[in-house]
N, C-alpha and C positions, 0 to 999 in steps of 0.2 A: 076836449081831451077825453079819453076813453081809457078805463080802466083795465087791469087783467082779467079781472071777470069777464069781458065783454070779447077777450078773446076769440073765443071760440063760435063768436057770431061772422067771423071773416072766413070764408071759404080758400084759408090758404091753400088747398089741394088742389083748385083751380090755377096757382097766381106760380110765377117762375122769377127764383132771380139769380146769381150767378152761376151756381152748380145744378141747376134742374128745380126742383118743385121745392115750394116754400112751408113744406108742409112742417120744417124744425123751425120758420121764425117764433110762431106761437112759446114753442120752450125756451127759446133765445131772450125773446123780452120776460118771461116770467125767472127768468133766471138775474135777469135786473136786480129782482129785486130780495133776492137769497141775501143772508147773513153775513155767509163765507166769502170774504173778499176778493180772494181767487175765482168761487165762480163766477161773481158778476166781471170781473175784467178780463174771465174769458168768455162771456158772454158778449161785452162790447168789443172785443176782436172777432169776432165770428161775427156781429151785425154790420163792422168795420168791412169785413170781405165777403159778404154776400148780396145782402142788400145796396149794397154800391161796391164796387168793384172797379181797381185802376180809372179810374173817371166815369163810369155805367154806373147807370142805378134800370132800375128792373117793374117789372110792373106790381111785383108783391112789396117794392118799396114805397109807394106812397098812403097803403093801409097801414102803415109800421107809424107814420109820421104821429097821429093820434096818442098810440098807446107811448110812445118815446118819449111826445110832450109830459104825459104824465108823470111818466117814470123822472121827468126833471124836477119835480116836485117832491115825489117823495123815495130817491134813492140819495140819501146823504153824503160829501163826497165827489159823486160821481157826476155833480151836476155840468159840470165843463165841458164832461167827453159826451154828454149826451145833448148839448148845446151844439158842439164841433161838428157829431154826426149828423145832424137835423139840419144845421148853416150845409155843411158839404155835399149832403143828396138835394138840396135846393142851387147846388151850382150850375150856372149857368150864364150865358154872354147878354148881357143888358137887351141887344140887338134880336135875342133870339125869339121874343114874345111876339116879334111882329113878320115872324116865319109863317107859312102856312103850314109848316109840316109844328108848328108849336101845340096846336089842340092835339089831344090826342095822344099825347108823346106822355111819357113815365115822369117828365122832370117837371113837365104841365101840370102833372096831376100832383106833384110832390109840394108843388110852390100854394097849389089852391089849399090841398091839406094845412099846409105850413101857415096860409094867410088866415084860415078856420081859426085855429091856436092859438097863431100869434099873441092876440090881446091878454089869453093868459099867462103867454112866457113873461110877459114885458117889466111885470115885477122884477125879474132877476135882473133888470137895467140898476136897479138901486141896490141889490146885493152888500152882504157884506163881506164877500168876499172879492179881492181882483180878478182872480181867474176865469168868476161866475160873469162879474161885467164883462170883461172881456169878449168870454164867448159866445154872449148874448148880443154884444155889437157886431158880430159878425152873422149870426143868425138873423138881423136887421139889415144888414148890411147885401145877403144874397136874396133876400124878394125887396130890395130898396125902391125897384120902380114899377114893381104892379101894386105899391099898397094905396089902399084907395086915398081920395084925399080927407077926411075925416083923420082916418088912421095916421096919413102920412102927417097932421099937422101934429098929432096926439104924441105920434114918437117924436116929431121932430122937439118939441117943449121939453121931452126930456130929454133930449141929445145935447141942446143948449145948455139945460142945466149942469150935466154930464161935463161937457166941455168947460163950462164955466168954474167950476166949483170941487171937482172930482177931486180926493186929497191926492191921487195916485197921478202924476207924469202921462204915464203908458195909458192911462184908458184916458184922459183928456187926448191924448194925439188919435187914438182911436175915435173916437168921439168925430172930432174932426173930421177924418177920414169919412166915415159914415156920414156926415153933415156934406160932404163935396159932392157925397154918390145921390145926395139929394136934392144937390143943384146948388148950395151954397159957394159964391165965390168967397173963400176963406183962407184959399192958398199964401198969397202976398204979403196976408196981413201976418199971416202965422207963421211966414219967414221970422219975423222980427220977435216971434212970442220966447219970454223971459226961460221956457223950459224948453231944455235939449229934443228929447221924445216930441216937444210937438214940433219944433224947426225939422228936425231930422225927416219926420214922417212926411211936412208941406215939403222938403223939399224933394222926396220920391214922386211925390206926386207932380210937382212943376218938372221933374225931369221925364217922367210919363209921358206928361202932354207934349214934350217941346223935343223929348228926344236928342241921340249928341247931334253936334257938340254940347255938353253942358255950360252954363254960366258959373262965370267964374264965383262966381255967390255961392251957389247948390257947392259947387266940390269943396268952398270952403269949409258947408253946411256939413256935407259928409266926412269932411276930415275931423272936424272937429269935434262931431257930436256923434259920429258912429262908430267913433274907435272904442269906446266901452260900451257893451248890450247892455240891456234894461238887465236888474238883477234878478226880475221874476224868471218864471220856469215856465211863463204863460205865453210866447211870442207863438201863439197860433197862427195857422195861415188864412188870408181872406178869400175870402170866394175867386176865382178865378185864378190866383195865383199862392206864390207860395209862403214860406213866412216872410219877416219880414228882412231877416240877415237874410235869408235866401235870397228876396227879390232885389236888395241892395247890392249884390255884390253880381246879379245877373245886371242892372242897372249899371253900372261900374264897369262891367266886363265890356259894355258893347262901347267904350270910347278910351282906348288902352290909354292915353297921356295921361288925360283925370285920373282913371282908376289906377296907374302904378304910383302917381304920385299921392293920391289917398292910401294905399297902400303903404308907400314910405312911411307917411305919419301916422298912422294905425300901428306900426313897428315900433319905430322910435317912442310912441305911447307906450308899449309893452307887451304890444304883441296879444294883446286879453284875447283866450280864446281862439288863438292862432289866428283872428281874423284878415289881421293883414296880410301873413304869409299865405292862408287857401286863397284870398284874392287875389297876388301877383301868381299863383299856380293857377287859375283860373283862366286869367289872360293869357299868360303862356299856349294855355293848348287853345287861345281861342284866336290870336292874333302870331305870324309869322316874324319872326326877325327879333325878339323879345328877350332872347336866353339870355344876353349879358346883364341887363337892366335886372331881371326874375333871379337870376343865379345870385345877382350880388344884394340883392332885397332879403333874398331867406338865408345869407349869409348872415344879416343884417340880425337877422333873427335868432338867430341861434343862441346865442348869450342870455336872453331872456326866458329859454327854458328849461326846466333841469327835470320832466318826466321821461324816461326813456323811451315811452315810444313816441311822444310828441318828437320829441330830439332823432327817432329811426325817421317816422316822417319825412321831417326836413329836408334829411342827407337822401334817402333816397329822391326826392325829388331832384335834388342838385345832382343824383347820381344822374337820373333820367337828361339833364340836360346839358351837363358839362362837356360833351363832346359836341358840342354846337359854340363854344366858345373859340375864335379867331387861338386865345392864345392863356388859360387859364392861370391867372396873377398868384404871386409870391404866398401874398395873404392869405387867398382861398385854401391854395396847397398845403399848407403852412397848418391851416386850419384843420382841413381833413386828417392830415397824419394824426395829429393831437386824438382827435377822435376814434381814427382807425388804430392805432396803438394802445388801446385803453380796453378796457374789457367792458362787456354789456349789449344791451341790445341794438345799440348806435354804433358801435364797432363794423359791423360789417358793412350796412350802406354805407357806411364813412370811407372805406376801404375800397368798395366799385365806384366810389367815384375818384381816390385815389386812382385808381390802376386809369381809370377815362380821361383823368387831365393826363398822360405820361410820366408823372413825378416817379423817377426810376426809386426813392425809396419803395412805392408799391409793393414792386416785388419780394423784397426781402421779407414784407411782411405776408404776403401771400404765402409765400414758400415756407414759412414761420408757422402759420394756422392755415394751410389748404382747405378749401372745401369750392365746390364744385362750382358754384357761378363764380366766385372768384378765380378761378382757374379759368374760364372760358372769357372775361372779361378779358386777361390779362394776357392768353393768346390772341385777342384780337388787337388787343391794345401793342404788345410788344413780340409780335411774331417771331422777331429777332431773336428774343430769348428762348428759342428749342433746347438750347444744351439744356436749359433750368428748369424748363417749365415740362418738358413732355415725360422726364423722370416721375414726375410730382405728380403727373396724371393717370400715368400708368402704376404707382403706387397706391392710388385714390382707386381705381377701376380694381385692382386686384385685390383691395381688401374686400370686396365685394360689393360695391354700390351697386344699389338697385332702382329702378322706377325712375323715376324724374332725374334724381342723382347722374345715374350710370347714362341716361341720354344728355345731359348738359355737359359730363367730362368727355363723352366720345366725339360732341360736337365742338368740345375748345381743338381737338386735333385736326381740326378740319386748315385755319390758316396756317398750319404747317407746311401743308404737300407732300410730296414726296417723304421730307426729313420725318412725317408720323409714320412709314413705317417701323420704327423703331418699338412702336405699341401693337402691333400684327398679333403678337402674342394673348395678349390682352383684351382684342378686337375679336380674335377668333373664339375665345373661352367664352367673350360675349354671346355670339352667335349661337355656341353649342348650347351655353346655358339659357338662352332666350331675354338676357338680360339686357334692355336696350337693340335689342336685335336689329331691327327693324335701320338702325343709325347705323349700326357697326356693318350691317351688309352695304349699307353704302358707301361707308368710308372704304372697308377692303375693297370695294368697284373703283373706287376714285385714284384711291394711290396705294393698295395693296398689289403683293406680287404672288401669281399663280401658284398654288402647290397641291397636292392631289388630296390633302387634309381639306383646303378650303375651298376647291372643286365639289369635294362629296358633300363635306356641309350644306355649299350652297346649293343645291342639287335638291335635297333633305327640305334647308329652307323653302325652295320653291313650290312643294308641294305642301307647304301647313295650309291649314285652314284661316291662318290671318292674311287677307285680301295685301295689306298694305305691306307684308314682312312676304308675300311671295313674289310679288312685284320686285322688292329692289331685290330680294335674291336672283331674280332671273335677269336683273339689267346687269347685276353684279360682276354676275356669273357668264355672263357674253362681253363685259369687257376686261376681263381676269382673261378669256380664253378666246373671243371673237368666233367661239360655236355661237350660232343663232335658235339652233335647233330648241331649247330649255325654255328661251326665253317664249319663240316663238308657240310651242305648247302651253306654257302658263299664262298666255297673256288670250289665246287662244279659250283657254279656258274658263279666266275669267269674266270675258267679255261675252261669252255666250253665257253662262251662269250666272249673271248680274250679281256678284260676291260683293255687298259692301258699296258705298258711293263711289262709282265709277272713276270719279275724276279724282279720286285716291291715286289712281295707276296709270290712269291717259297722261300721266304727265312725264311718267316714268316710260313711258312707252315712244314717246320720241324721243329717248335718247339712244334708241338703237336705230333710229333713221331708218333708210330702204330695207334694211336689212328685213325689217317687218313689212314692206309692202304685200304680202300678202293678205296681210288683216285688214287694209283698206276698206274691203266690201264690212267689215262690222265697224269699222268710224265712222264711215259717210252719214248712214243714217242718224249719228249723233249729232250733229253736226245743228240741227233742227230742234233737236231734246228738249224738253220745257225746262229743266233746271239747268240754270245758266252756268256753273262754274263746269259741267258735264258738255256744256258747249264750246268752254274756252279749251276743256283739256283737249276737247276731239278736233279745235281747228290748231292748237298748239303738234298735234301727233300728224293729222294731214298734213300739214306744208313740212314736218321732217320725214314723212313717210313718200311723200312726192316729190319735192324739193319746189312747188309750187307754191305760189302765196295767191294762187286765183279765189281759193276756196275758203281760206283760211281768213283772208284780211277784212272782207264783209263782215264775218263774222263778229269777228273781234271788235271793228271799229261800233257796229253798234252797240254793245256791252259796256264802252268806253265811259265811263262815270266817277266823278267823285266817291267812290265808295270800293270797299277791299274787291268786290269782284271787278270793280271797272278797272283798279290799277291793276288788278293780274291782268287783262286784258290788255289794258298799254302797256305791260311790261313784254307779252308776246307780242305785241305787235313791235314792237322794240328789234325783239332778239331775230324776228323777221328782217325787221330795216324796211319799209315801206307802212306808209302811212297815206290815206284818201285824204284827197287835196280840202273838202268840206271839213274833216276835222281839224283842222288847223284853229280856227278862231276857239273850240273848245281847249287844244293845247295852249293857248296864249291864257287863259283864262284859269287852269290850272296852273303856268307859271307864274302870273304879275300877279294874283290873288293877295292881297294882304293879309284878307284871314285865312285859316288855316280850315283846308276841305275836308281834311277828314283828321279822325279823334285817334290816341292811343288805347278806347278801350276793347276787349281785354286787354293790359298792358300787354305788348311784344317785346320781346328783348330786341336790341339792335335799334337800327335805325326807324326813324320815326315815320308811319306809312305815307303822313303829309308830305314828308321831304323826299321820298321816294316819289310819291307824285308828281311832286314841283320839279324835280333831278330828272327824270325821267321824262314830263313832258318839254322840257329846255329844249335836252339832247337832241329829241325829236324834230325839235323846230329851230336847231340849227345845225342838223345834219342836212336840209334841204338847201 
């Protein structure tokens, strides 16, 4: 170990680790070890992200490992997170020591550092504190198979003790753990051990090895002993992976039966921790066809919490997936109004998921407290009701919404058609005032009617400086009037001036078809573009600017992937209708998929981009 004195004997000016030159770790560790509590724990976040960084560590991280050990010694306290960060920059795959590329590498040099140390940290194994054993077993735990054998007999004596004797649950199951990564067969035996924490933990590790399906043993193991966390504050993650709720409930996820029905009884236990409910949310976005089981689990749930935002949680989860239900039951509905009729911060998830089952009460209470997603939910949900709802939006838009607001209530008038001219008024003020602009010129393009007000407007509109707010003025503005002349100057213009990411407006550019074929000669060459979404928009504008899919369909079908630029990609190749006979086995594999290809995050409103996927590639592969 090496003291701060000794600092300055490290030619950190040389050494680099996540932001450039290491030349601030020296003040980072002597700040260790200051008075003031605040600096040292922003000292251990600043060594948190430089010297290792999202899973990198650097080469000025393994002169750190020296003075860090020290600092475990004599910064009171803080001995855990400096145990945590020391196990963490020694993470690495068992496998990876017998790399070639392993000499020479920053995590090499951290582990030999680490092995120097070692024999002085290993006191903290008898600690008297939890948190400090703890994270001292996992500091054992990431060099577990380069210590030599001396060493490795020396820890192992105490790991046995550790395991044997330790007053604490949690670090006997840790113990353990670290005693398996040593070669100990100990799993089997420690199914049957008298304490929860250490059955729980053998049985992550038999489900490890053997992978689903699980035995029916382990998910008994996890029903019964993982529905309440250990009470400490210390469930740190081990080398390789994350903690240990984290790693359980990733275990759980990959075999939906076990995990919804550990889930159930995690619930009906009481929910500690919302563990069961993030579990059945977890499966949901990770396995297809789930929503009724998951909807009625965090149904299940609900009763057992009374924080309000635990309780918004919930509902917005149910809100997220109640429109994937065949036919949403008495009780759920029953349930939501209860919630959405009540004042507080569960009210209004409670409410879009009211409006998503159809329970015609919805409305009355939309229309009771408006505000702008429920307004949009509840034109998607009940279109029908234009007499009721498009008054309520057009009173929401004219008191002035702005920002996010004013474009979520000009896009509920979208399932209207036609019947949202009645908001023209409203749309227009938009436009002049620039509020949501951008929406509103689309909507007056969609189902607005010509007037020499919103002619000049959009005229106005088409020469701003916003790439994405001249574009739909100019698509607007050609089908309000079917001149091409606006359109074809602005799009003109922006395609030689490269104003913004291109494929902002190549999308809006085929919707004026031949009309534009004279801009041909500036799509083609995009067509080849390195940024893909700039090549889906430019063969989307080709095949409407030719009426050809020669050019367009290559394209496309290579882009074609589980991920949001692939499905834009099948979704043009969709609205083309022609599909390369080779992609067929990738659409079959997008349909029959059980798990779910792609994620909602950022969340999307609307439909969910998996089931778009799946819907879309069906279609495809039974239009042939």
């Amino acid at each position: 170990m090496r003291p701060p004195a000794e600092l300055d004997h490290v030619p950190w000016h040389t050494l680099t680790h996540a932001y450039g030159s290491a030349e601030d770790v020296p003040d980072l560790i002597r700040a260790l070890f200051h008075e003031d509590e605040e600096t040292v724990e922003e000292a251990i976040y600043e060594l948190f992200g430089n010297i290792h960084h999202q899973g990198t560590v650097y080469p000025a991280s393994a002169p750190a490992v020296p003075f860090l050990a020290h600092a475990v010694h004599h910064v009171p306290g803080r001995r855990e997170d400096l145990l945590i960060l020391l196990a963490t920059l020694a993470d690495h795959e068992p496998g990876d020591a017998e790399s070639p590329h392993w000499t020479g590498s920053s995590v090499a040099a951290i582990c030999k550092e680490l092995m120097r140390v070692l024999p002085d940290l290993l006191p903290c194994l008898g600690d008297s504190e939890r948190s400090v054993r703890r994270a001292m077993l996992r500091v054992v735990a990431a060099v577990a198979e380069l210590l030599t054998p001396e060493l490795h007999a020396s820890v192992g004596s105490q790991l046995d003790e550790l395991y044997a004797t330790d007053p604490v649950p949690a670090v006997r199951a840790d113990a353990m753990v670290v005693l398996v990564r040593f070669g100990r067969e100990l799993v089997d035996a420690a199914l049957d051990s008298p304490l929860p924490e250490v059955r729980l933990a053998a049985a992550m590790l038999a489900a490890e090895r053997c992978g689903p399906p699980y035995a029916t043993r382990l998910v008994e193991i996890f029903a019964e002993d993982g529905a309440e966390p250990d009470p400490g504050d210390d469930g740190f993650p081990w080398p390789g992976i994350a903690s240990q709720e984290e790693h359980l409930t990733h275990l759980l996820t990959q075999e939906p039966d076990a995990g919804l029905a550990v889930a159930a009884r995690w619930i009906a236990a009481g929910d500690l921790h919302s563990r069961g409910s993030w579990l059945a949310q977890q499966i949901v976005e990770t396995w297809r066809d789930r929503e009724p089981e998951v909807v009625g689990l965090l149904l299940a749930a609900l009763p057992h919490h009374e924080e309000a935002r635990t309780l918004a949680r919930l509902l917005s989860a149910i809100a997220s997936w109640i429109g994937r239900l065949p036919e949403p039951g008495t009780e759920l509905r029953d349930v939501l109004y209860g919630y959405a009729r009540a004042e507080g911060e569960a009210a209004e998830p409670a409410l879009l998921a009211l409006v998503r089952s159809r329970d015609p009460r919805a409305l009355d209470l939309v229309l009771r407290r408006p505000n702008a997603e429920a307004l949009r939910a509840a034109s998607r949900s009940f279109p029908e009701a234009e007499a009721r709802l498009i008054p309520a939006i057009r009173r929401e838009l004219a008191a002035g919404a702005t920002g996010n607001e004013a474009i979520t209530l000009v896009e509920a008038l979208e399932p209207f058609g036609t019947a949202a001219r009645h908001a023209q008024p409203e749309l227009v003020e938009c436009l002049r005032s620039r509020r949501a602009a951008v929406v509103a010129a689309r909507q007056l393009g969609c189902n607005g009617i010509a007037t020499p007000e919103i002619t000049v407007l959009l005229c106005e509109a088409a020469q701003n400086s916003d790439a994405s707010l001249r574009s739909a003025a100019a698509v607007a503005h050609h089908r309000l009037t079917g001149e091409a002349n606006v359109a074809l100057r602005t799009f003109e213009d922006l395609l030689s001036s490269d104003q913004g990411p291109i494929h902002w407006y190549l999308s809006s550019l085929a919707s004026l078809g031949r009309a534009a074929a004279s801009i041909l000669p500036s799509i083609e060459p995009l067509l080849t573009a390195r940024y893909e979404w700039t090549r889906i928009g430019a063969a989307e504008a080709h095949h409407a600017l030719t009426g050809s899919p020669d050019r367009a369909v290559p394209v496309l079908a290579e882009l074609v992937s589980p991920s949001p630029v692939g499905l834009s990609a099948l979704k043009a190749l969709a609205a083309i209708g022609e599909v390369p006979e080779d992609l067929h086995p990738t659409l079959r594999a997008f349909a029959f998929s059980p798990n779910r290809l792609l994620s909602n995050t950022p969340f999307k409103e609307g439909t969910h981009p998996d089931e778009e996927l799946r819907t879309v590639a069906w279609s495809l592969l039974t239009a042939d």
